[in-house]
N, CA, C and O atoms as CSV, one atom per row, in Angstrom:
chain,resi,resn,atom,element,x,y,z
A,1,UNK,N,N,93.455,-153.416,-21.529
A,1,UNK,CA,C,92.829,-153.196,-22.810
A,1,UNK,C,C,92.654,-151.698,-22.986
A,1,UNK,O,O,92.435,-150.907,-22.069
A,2,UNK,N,N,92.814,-151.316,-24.660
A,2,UNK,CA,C,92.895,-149.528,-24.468
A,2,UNK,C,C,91.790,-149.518,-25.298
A,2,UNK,O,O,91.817,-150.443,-26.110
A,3,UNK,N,N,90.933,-148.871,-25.367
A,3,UNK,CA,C,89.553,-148.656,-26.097
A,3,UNK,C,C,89.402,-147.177,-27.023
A,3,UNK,O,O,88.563,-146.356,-26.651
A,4,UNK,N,N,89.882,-147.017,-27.706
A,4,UNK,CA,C,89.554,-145.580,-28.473
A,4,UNK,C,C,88.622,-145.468,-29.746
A,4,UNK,O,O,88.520,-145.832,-30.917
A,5,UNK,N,N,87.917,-144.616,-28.608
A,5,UNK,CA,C,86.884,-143.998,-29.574
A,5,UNK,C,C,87.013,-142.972,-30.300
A,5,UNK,O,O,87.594,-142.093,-29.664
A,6,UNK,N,N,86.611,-142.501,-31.862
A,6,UNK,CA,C,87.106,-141.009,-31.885
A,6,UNK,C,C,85.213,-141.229,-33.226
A,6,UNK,O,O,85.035,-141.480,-34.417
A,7,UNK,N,N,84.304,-140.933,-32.019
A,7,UNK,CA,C,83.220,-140.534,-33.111
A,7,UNK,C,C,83.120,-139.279,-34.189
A,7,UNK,O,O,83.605,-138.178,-33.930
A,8,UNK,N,N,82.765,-139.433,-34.830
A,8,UNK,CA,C,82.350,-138.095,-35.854
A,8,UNK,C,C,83.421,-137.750,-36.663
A,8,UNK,O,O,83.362,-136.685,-37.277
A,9,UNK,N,N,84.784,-138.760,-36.813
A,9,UNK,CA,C,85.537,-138.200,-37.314
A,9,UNK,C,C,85.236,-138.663,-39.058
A,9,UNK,O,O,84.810,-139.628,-39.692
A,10,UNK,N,N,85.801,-137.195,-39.315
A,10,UNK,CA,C,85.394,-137.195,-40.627
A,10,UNK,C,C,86.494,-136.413,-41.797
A,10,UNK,O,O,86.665,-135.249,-41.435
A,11,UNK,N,N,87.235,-136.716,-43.017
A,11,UNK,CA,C,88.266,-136.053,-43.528
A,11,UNK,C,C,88.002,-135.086,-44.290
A,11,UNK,O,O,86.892,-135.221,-44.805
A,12,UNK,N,N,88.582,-134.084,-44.616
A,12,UNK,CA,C,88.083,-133.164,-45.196
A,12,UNK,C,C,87.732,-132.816,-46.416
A,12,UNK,O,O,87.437,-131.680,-46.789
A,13,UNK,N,N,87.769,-134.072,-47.229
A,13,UNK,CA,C,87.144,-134.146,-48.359
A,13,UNK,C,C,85.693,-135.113,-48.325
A,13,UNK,O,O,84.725,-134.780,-49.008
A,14,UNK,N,N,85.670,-136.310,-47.472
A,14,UNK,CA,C,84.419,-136.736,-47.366
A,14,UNK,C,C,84.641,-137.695,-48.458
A,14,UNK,O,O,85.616,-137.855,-49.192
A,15,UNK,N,N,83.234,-138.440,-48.375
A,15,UNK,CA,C,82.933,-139.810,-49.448
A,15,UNK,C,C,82.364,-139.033,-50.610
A,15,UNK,O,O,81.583,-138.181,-50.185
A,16,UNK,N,N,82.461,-139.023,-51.754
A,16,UNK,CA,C,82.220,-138.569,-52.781
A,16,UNK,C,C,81.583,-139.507,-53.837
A,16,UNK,O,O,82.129,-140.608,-53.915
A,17,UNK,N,N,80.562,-139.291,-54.643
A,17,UNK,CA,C,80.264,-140.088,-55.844
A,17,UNK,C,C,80.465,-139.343,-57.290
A,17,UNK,O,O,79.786,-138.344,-57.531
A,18,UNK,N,N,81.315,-139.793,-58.157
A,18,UNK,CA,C,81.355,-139.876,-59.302
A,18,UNK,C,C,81.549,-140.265,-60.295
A,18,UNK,O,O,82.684,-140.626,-60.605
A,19,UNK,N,N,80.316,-140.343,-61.310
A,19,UNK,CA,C,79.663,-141.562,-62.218
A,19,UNK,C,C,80.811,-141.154,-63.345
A,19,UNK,O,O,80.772,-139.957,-63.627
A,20,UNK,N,N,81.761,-141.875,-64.000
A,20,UNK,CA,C,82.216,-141.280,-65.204
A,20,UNK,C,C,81.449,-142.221,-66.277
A,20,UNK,O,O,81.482,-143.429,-66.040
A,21,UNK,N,N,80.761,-141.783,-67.437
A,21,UNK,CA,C,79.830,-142.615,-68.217
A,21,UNK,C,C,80.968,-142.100,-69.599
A,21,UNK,O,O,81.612,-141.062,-69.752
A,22,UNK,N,N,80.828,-143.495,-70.552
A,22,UNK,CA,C,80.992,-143.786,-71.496
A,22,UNK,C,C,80.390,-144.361,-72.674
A,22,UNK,O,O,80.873,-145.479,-72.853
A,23,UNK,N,N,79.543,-144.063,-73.544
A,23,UNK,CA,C,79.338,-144.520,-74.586
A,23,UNK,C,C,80.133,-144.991,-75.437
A,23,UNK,O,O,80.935,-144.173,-75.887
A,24,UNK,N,N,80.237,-146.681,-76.062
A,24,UNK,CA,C,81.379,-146.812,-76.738
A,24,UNK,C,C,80.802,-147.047,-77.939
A,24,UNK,O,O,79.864,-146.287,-77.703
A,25,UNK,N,N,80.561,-147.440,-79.004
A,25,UNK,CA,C,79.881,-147.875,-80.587
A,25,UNK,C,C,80.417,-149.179,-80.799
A,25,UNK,O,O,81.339,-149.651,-80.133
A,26,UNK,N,N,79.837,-149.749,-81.723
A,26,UNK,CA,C,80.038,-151.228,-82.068
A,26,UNK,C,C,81.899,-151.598,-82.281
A,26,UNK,O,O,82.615,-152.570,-82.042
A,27,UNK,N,N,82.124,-150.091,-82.907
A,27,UNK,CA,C,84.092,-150.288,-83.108
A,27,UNK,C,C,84.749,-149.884,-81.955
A,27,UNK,O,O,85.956,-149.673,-82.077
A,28,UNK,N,N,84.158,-149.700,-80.684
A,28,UNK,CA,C,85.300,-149.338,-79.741
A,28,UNK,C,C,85.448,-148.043,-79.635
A,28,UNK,O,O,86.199,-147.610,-78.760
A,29,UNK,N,N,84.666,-147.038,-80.627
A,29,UNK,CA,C,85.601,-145.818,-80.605
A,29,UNK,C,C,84.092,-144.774,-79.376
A,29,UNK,O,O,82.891,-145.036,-79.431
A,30,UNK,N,N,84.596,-143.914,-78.643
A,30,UNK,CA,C,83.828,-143.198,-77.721
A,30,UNK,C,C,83.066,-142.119,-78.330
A,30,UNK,O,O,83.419,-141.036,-78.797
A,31,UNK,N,N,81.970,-142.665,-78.214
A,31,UNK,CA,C,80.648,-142.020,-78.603
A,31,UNK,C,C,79.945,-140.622,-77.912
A,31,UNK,O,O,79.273,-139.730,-78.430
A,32,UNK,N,N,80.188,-140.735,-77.168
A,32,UNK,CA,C,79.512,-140.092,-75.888
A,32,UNK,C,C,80.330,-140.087,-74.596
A,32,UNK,O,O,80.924,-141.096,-74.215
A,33,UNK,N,N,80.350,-138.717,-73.809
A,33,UNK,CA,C,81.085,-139.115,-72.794
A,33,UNK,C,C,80.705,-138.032,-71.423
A,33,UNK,O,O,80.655,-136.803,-71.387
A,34,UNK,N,N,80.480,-139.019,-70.402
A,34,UNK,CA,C,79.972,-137.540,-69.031
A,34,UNK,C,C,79.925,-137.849,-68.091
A,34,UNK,O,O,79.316,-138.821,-67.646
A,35,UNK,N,N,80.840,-136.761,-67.315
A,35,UNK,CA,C,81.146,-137.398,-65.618
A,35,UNK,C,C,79.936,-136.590,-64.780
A,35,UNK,O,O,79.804,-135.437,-65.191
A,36,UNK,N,N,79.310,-136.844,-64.030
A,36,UNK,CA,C,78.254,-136.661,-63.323
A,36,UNK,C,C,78.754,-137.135,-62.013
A,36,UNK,O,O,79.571,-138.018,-61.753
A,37,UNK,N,N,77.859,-136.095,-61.009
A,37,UNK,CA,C,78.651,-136.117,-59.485
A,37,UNK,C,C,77.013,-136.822,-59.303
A,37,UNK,O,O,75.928,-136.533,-59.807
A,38,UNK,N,N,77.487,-137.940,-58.262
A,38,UNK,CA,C,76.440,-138.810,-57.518
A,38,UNK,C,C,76.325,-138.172,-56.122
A,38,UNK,O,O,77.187,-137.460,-55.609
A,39,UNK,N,N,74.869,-138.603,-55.448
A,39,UNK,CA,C,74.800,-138.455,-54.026
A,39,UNK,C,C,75.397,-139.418,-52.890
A,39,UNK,O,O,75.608,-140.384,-53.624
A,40,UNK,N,N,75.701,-139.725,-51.979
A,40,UNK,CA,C,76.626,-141.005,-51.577
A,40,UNK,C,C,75.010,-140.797,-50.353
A,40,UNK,O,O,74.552,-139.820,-49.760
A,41,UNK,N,N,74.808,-141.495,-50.395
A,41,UNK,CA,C,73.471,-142.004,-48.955
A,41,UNK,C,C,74.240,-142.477,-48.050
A,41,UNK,O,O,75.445,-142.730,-48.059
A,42,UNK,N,N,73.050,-142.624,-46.877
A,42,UNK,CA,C,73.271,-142.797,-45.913
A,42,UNK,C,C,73.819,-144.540,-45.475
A,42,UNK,O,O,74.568,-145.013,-44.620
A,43,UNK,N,N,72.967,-145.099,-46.597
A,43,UNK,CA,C,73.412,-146.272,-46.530
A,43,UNK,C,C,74.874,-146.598,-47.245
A,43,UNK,O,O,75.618,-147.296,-46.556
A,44,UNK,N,N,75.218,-146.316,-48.127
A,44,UNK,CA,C,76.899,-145.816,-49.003
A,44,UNK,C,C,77.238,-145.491,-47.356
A,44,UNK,O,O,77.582,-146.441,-46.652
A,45,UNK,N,N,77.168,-144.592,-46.968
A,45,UNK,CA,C,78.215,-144.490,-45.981
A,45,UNK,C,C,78.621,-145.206,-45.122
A,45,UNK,O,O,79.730,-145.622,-44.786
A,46,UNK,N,N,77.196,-145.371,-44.640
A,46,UNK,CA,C,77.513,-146.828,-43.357
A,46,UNK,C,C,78.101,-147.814,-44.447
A,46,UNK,O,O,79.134,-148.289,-43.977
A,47,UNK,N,N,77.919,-148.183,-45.386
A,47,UNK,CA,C,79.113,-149.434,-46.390
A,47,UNK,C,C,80.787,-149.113,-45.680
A,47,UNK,O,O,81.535,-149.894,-45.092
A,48,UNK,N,N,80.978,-147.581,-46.036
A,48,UNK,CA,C,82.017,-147.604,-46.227
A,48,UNK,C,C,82.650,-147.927,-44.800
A,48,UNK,O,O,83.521,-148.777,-44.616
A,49,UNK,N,N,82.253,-147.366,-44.118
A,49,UNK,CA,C,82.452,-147.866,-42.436
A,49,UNK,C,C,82.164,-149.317,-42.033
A,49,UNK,O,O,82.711,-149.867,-41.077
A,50,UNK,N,N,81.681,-149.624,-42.463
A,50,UNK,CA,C,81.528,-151.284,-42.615
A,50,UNK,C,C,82.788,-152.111,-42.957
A,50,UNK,O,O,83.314,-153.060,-42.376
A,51,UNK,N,N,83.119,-151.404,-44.154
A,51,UNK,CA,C,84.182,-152.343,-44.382
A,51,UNK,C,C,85.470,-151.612,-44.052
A,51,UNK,O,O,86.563,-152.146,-43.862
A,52,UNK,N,N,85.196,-150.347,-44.011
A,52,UNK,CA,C,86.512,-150.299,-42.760
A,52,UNK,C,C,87.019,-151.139,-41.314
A,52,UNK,O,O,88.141,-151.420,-40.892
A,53,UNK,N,N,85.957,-151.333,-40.905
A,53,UNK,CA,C,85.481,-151.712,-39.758
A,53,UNK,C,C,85.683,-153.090,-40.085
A,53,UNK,O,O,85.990,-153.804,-39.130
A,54,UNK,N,N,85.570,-153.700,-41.345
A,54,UNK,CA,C,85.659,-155.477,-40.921
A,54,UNK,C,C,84.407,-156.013,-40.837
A,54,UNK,O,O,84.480,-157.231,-41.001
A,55,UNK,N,N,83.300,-155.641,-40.656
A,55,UNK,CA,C,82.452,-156.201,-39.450
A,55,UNK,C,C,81.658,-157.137,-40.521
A,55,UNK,O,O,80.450,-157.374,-40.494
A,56,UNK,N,N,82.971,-157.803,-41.836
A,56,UNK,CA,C,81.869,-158.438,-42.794
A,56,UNK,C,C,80.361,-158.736,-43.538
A,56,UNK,O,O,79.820,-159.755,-43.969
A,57,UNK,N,N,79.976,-157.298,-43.454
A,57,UNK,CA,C,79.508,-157.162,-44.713
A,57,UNK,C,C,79.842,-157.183,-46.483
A,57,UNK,O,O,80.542,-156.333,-47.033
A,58,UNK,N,N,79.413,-157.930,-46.943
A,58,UNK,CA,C,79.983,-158.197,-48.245
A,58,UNK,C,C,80.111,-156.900,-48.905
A,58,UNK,O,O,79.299,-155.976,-48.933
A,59,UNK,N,N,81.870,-157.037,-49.701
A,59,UNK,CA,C,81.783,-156.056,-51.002
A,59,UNK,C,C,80.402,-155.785,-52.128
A,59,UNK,O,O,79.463,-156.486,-52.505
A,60,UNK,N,N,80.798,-154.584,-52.367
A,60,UNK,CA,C,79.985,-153.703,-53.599
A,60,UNK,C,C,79.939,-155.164,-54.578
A,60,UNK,O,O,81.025,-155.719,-54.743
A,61,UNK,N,N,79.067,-155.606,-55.034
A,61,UNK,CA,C,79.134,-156.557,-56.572
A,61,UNK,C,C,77.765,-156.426,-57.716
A,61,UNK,O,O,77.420,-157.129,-58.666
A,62,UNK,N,N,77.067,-154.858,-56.954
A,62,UNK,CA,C,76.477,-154.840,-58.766
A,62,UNK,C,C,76.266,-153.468,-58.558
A,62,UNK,O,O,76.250,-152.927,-57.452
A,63,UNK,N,N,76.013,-152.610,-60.247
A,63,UNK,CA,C,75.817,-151.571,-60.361
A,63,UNK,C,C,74.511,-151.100,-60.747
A,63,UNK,O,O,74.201,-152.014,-61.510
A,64,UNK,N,N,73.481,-150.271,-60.752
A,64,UNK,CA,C,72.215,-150.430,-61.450
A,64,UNK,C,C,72.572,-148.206,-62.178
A,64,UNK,O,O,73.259,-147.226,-61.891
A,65,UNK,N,N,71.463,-148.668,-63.214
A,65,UNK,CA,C,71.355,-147.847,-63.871
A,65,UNK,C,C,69.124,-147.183,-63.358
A,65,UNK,O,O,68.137,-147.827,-63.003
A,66,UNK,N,N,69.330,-145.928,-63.584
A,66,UNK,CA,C,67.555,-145.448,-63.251
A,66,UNK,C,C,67.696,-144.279,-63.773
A,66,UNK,O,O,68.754,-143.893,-64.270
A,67,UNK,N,N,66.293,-143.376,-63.687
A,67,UNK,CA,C,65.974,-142.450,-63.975
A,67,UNK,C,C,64.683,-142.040,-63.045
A,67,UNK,O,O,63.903,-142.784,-62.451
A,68,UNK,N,N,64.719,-140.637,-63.117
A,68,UNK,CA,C,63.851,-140.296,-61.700
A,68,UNK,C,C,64.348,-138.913,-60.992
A,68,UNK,O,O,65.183,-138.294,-61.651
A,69,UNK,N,N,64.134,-138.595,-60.308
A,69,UNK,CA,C,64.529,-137.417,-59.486
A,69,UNK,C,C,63.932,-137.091,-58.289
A,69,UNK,O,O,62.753,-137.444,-58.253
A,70,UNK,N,N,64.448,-136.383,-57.007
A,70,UNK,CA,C,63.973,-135.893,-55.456
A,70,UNK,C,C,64.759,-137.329,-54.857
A,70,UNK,O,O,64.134,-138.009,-54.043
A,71,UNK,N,N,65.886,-137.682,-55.206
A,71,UNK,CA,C,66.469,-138.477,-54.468
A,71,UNK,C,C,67.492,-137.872,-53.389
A,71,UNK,O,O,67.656,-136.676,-53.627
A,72,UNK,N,N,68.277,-138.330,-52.217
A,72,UNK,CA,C,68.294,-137.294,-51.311
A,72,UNK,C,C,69.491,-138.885,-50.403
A,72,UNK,O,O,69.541,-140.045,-50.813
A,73,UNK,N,N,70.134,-138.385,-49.361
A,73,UNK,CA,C,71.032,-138.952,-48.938
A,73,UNK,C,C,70.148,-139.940,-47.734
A,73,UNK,O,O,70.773,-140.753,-47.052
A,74,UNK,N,N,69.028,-139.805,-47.617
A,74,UNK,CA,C,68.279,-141.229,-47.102
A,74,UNK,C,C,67.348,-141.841,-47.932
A,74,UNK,O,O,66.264,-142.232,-47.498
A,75,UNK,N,N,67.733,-141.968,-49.250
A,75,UNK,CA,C,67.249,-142.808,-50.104
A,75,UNK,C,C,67.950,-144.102,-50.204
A,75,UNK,O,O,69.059,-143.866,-50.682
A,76,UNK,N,N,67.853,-144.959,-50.044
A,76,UNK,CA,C,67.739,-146.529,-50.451
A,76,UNK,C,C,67.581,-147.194,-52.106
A,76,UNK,O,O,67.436,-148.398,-52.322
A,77,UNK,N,N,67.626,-146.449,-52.858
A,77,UNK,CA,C,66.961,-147.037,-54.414
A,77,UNK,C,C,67.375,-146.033,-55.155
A,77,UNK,O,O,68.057,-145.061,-54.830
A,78,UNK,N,N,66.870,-146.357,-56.283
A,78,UNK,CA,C,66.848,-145.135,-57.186
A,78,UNK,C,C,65.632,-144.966,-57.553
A,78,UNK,O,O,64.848,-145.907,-57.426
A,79,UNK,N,N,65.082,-143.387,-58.237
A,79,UNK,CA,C,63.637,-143.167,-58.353
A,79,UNK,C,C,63.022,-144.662,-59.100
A,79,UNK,O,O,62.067,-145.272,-58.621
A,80,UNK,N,N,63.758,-145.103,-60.338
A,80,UNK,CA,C,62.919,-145.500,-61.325
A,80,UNK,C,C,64.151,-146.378,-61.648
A,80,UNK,O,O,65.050,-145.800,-62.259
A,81,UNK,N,N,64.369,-147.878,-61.290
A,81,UNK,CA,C,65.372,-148.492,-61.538
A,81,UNK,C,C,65.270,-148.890,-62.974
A,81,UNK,O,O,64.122,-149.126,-63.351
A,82,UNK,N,N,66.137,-149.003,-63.775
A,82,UNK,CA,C,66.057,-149.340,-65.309
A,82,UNK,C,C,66.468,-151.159,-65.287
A,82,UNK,O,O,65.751,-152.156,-65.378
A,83,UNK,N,N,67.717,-151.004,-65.148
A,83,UNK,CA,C,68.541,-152.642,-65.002
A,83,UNK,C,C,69.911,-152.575,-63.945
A,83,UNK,O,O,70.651,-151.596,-63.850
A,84,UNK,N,N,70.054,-153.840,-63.193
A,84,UNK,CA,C,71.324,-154.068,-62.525
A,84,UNK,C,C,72.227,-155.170,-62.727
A,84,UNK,O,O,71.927,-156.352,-62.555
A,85,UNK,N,N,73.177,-154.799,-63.044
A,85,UNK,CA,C,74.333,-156.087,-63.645
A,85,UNK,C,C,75.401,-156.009,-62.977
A,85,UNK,O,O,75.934,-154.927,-62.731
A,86,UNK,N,N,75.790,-156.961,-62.653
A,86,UNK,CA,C,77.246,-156.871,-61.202
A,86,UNK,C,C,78.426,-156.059,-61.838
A,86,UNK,O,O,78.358,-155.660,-63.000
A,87,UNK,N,N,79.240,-155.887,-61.234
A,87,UNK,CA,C,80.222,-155.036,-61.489
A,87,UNK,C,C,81.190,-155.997,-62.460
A,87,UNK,O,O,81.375,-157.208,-62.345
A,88,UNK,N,N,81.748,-155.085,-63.447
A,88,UNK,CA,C,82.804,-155.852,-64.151
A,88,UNK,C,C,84.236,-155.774,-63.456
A,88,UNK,O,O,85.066,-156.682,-63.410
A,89,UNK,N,N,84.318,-154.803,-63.055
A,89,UNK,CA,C,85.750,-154.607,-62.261
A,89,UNK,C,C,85.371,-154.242,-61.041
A,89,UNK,O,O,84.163,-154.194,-60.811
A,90,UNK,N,N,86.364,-153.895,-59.957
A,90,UNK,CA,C,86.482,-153.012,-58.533
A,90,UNK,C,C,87.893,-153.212,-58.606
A,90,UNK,O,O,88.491,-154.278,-58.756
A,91,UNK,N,N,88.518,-151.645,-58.436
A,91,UNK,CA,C,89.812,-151.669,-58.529
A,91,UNK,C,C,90.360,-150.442,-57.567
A,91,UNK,O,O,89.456,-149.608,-57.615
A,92,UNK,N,N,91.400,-149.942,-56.725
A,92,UNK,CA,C,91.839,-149.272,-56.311
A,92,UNK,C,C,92.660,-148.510,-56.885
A,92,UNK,O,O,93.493,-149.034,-57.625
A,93,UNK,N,N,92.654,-146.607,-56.649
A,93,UNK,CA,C,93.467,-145.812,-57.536
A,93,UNK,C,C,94.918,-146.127,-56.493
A,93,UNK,O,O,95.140,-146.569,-55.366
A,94,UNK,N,N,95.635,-145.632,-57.576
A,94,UNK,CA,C,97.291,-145.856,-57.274
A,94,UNK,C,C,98.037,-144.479,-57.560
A,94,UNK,O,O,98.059,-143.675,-58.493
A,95,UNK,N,N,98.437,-144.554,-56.728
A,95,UNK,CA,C,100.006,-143.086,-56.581
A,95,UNK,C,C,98.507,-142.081,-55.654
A,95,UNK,O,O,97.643,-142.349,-54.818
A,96,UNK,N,N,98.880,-141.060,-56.337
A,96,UNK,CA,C,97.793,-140.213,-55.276
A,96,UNK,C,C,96.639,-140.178,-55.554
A,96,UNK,O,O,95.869,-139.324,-55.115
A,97,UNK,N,N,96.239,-141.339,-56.532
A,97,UNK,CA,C,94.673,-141.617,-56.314
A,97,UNK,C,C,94.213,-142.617,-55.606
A,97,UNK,O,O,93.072,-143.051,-55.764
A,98,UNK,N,N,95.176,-143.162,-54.621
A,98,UNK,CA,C,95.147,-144.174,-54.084
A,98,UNK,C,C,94.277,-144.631,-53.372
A,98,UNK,O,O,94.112,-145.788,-52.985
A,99,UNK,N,N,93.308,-143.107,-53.059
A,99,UNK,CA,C,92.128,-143.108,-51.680
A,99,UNK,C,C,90.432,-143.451,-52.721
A,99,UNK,O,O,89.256,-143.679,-52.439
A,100,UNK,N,N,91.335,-143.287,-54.089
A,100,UNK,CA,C,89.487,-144.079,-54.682
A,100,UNK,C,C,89.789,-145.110,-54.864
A,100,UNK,O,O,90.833,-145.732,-54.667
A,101,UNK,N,N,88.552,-145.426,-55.395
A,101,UNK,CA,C,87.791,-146.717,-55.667
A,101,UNK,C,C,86.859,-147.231,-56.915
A,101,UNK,O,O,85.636,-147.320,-56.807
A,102,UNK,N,N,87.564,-147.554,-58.089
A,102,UNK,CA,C,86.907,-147.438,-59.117
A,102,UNK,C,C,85.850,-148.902,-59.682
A,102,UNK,O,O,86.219,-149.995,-60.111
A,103,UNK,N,N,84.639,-148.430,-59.490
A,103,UNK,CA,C,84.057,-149.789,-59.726
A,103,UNK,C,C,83.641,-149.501,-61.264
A,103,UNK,O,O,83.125,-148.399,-61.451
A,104,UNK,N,N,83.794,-150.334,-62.375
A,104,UNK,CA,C,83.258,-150.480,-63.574
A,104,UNK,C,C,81.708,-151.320,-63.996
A,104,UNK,O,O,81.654,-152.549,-63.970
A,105,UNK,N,N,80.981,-150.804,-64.224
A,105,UNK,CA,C,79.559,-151.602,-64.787
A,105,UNK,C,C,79.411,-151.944,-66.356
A,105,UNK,O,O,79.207,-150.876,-66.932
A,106,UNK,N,N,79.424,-152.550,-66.874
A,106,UNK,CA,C,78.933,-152.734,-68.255
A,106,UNK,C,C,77.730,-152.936,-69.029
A,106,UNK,O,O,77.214,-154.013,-68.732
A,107,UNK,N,N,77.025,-152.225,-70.012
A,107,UNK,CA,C,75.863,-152.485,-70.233
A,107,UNK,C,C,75.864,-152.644,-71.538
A,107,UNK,O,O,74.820,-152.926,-72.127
């Protein structure tokens, strides 16, 4: 049996969060629009190693919306949760966006 370990490895871009928000209006047409960089926590990370890893923990299946601030990469929550509604999509980027991960929320 061959056992390899390789702790701490890490790529040189890292796990990243970013929110792209859309306002749409009753006709479809885009109202509002703003990409905002998220914090990825400590718990986001261990996810992502999780399901690298297999070790069945269930997929991402809801998104929540808050307001608040002094949140920090061992936060658990958000300051001031507003509402959470499962994800409408989870989809993988393709060609050389292949390494995200686009989850959609709808509100």
């Amino acid at each position: 049996m061959l056992i390899i370990k390789n702790q701490g490895l890490k790529s040189s871009m890292g796990v990243k969060g970013l929110c792209h928000i859309k306002l749409l209006g009753p006709d479809g047409e885009v109202k509002e629009e703003r990409i905002i960089h998220n914090i990825v926590t400590e718990l986001g990370d261990a996810h992502v190693a999780d399901q690298m890893s297999d070790s069945g923990e269930a997929a991402l299946g809801y998104m929540a919306i808050g307001t608040g601030s002094g949140q920090g990469a061992a936060s658990v929550g958000l300051a001031v949760s507003l509402d959470r509604n499962a994800l409408t999509s989870t989809t993988q980027g393709a060609g050389a966006a292949d390494n995200d991960v686009v989850y959609i929320g709808d509100w």
